[in-house]
LUMSEGU-798099 format. One line per 10 residues: number of its first residue (from 1); their letters; for each residue y, x, z of N, C-alpha, C, O. Coordinates in nm, 4 decimals. Example, Ala and Ser with C-alpha at 12.3 -4.5 7.8 and 13.67 -1.06 7.14 Angstrom:
<nodes>
1 = AS = -0.5690 1.3190 0.7800 -0.4500 1.2300 0.7800 -0.3300 1.3200 0.7800 -0.3319 1.4236 0.8465; -0.2250 1.2850 0.7080 -0.1060 1.3670 0.7140 0.0030 1.2900 0.7870 0.1138 1.3409 0.8039
</nodes>
This chain:
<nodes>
1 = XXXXXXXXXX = -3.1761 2.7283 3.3472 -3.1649 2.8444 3.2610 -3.2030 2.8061 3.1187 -3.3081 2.7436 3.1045; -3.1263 2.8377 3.0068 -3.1883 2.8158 2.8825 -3.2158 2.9452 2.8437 -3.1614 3.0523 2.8707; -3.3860 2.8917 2.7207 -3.4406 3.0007 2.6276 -3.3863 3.0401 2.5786 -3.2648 3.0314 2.5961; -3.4698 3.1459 2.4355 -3.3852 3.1610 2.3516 -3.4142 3.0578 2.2240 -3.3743 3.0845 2.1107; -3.4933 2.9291 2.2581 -3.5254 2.8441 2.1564 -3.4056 2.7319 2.1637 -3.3611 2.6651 2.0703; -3.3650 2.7307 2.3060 -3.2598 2.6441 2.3298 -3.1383 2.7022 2.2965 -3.0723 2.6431 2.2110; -3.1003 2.7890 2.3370 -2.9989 2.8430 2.2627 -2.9974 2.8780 2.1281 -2.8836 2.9123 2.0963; -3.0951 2.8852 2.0139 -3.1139 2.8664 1.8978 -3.0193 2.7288 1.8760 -2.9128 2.7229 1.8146; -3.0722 2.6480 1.9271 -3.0558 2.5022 1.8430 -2.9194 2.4755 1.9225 -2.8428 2.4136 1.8487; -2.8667 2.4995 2.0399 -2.6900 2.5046 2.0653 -2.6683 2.5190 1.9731 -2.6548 2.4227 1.8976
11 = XXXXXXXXXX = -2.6520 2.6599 1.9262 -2.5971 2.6962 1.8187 -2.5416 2.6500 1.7027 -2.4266 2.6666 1.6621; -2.6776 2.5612 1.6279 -2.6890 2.5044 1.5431 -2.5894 2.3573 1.6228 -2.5007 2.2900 1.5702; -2.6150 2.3527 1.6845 -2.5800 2.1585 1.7440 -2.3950 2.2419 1.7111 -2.2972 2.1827 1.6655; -2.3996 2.3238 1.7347 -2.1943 2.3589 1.7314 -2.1976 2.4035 1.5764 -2.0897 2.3879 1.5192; -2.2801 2.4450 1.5154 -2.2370 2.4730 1.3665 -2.1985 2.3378 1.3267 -2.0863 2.3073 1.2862; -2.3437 2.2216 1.3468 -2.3220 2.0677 1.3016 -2.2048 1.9890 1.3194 -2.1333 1.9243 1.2428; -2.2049 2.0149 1.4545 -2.0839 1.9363 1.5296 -1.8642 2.0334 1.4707 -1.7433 2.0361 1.4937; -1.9425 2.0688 1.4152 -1.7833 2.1598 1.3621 -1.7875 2.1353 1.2306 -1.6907 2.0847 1.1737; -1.9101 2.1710 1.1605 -1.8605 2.1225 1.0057 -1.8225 2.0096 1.0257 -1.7008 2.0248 1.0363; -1.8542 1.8511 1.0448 -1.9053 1.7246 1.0926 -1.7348 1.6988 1.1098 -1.6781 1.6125 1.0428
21 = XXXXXXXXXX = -1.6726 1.7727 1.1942 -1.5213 1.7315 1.2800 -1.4306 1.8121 1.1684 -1.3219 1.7555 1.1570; -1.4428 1.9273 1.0828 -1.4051 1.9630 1.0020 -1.3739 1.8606 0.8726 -1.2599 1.8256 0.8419; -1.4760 1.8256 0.8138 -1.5063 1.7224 0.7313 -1.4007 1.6348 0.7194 -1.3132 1.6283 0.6331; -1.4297 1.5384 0.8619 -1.3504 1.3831 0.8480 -1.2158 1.4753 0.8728 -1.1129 1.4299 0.8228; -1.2062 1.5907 0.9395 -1.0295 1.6109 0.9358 -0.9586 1.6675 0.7786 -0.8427 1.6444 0.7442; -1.0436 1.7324 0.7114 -1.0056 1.7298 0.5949 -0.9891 1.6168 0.4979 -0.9037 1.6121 0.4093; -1.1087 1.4977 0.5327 -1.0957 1.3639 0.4435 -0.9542 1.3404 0.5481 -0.8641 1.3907 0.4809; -0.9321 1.3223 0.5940 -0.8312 1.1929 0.6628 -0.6642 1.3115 0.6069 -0.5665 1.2536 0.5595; -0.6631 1.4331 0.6204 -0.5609 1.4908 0.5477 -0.5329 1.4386 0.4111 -0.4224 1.3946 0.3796; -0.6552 1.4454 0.3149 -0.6710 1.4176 0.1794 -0.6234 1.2837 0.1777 -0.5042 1.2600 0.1581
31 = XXXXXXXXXX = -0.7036 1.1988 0.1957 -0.6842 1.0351 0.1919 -0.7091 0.9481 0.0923 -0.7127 0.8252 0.0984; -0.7317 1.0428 -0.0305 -0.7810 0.9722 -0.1226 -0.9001 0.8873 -0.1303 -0.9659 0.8651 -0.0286; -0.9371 0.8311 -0.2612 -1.0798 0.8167 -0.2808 -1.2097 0.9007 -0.2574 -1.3173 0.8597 -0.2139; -1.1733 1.0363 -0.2988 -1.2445 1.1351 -0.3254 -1.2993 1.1731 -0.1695 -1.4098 1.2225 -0.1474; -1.2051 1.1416 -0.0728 -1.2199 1.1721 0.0564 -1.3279 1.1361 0.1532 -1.3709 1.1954 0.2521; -1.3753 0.9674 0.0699 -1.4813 0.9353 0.0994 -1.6023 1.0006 0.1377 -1.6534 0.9657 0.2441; -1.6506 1.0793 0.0770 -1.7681 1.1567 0.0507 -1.7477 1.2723 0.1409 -1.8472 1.3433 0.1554; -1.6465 1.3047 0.2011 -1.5933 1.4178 0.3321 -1.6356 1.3153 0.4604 -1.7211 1.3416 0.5450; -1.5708 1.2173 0.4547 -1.6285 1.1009 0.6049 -1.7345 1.1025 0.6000 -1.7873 1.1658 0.6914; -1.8083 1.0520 0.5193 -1.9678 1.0632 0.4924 -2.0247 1.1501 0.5204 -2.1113 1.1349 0.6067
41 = XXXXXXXXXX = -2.0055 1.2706 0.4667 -2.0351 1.3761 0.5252 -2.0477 1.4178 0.6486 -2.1565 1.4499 0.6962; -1.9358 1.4212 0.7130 -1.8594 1.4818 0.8637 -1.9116 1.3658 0.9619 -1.8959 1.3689 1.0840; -1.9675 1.2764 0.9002 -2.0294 1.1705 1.0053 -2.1657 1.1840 0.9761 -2.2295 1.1269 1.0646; -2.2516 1.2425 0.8773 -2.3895 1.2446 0.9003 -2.3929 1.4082 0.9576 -2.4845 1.4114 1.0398; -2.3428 1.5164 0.9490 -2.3364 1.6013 1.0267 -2.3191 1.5900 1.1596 -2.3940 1.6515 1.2355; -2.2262 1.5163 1.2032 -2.2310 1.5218 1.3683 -2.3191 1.4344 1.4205 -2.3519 1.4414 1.5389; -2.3698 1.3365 1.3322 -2.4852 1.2471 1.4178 -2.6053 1.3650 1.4456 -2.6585 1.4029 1.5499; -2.6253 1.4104 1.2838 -2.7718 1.5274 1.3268 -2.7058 1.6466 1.4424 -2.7854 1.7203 1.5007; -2.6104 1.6539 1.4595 -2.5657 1.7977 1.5587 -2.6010 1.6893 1.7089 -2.6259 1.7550 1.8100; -2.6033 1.5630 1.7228 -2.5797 1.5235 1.8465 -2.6981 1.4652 1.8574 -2.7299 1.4206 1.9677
51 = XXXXXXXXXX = -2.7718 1.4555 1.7657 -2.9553 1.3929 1.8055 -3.0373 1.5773 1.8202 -3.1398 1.6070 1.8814; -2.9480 1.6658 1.7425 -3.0461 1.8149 1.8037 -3.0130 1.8336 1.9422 -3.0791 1.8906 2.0291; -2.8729 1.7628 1.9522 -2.8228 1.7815 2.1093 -2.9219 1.7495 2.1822 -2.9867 1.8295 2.2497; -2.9437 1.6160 2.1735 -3.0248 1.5072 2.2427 -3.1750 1.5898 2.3026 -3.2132 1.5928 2.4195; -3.2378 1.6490 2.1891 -3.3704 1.6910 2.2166 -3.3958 1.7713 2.2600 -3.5158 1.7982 2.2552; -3.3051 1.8655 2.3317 -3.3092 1.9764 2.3583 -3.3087 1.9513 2.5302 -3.2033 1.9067 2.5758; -3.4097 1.9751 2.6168 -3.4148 1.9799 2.7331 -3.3030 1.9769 2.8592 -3.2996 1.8976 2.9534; -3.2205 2.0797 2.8324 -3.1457 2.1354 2.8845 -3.0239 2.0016 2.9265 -2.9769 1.9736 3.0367; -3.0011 1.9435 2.8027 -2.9204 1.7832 2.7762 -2.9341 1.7534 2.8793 -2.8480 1.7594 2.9671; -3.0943 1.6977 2.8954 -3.0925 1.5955 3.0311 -3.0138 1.6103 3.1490 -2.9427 1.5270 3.2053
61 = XXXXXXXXXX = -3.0450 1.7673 3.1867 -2.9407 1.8003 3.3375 -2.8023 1.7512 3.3051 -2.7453 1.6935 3.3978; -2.7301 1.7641 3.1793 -2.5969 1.7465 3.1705 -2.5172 1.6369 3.1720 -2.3964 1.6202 3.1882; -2.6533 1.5321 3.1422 -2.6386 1.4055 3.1970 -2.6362 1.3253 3.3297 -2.7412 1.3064 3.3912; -2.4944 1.2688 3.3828 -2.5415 1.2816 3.5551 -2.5425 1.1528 3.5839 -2.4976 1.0602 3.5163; -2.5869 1.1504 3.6705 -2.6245 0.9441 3.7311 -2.6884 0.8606 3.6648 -2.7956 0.8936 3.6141; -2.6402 0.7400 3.6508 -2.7396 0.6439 3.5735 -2.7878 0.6435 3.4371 -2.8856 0.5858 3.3896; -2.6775 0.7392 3.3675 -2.7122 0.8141 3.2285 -2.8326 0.8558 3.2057 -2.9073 0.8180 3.1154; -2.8571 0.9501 3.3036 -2.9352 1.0601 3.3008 -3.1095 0.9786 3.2650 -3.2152 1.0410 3.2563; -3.0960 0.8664 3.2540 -3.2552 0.7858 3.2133 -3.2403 0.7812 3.1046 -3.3440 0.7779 3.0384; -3.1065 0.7785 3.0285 -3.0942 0.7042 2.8906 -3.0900 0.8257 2.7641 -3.0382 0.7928 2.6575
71 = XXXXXXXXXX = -3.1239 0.9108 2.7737 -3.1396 1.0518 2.7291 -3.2280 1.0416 2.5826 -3.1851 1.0656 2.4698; -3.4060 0.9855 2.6333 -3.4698 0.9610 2.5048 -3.4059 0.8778 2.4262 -3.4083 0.9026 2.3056; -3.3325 0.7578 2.4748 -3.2946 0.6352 2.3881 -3.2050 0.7186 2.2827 -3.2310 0.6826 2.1679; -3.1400 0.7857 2.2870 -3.0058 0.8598 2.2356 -3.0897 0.9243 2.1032 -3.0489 0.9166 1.9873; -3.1913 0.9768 2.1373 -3.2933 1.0791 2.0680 -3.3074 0.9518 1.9396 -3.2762 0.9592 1.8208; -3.3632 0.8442 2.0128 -3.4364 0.7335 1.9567 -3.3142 0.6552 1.8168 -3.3161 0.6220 1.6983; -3.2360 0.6592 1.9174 -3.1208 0.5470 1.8271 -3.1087 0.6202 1.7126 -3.1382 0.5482 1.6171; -3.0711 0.7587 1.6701 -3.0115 0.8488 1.5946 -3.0972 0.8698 1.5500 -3.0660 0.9567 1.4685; -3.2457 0.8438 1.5372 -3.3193 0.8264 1.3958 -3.4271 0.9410 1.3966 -3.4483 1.0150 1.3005; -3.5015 0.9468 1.5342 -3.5811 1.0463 1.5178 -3.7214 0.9892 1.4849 -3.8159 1.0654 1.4647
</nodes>
C-alpha cells in the first residue's frame, strides 16, 4: 500500500520524468546548437525523477528477482 508521502513524490518522479522526455524530444525536433541545453536538461531531469524513484520504498517491491538487491546501488550511482 502506498502513503500519502509516497504518492507525493510519484507524482513528482512523473512530473520529472515528463519534463526530462519532453525536453530531449523537443531538442532532437530542433537540432540545432541551441538544442543542446534541452538534452542537458531532459537528461538531468529524468536522472533526478529516477533517483526520487529509487528512494521511495515502494520501488523495491517493483523490482523482481535478482534486481531486487540492487535497489540502494541505483539510489547510490545517481548521486545521492
Amino acid at each position: 500500500m502506498i502513503d500519502r508521502e509516497q504518492a507525493g513524490v510519484i507524482i513528482l518522479v512523473t512530473v520529472f520524468l515528463f519534463i526530462g522526455i519532453a525536453a530531449c524530444g523537443i531538442a532532437a525536433i530542433r537540432g540545432r546548437a541551441a538544442g543542446r541545453v534541452l538534452v542537458w536538461n531532459g537528461v538531468f531531469n529524468a536522472m533526478y525523477g529516477v533517483r526520487l524513484f529509487a528512494e521511495v520504498p515502494s520501488f523495491y517491491s517493483l523490482l523482481v528477482g535478482s534486481f531486487s538487491t540492487y535497489a540502494p546501488q541505483v539510489v547510490w550511482m545517481l548521486g545521492h
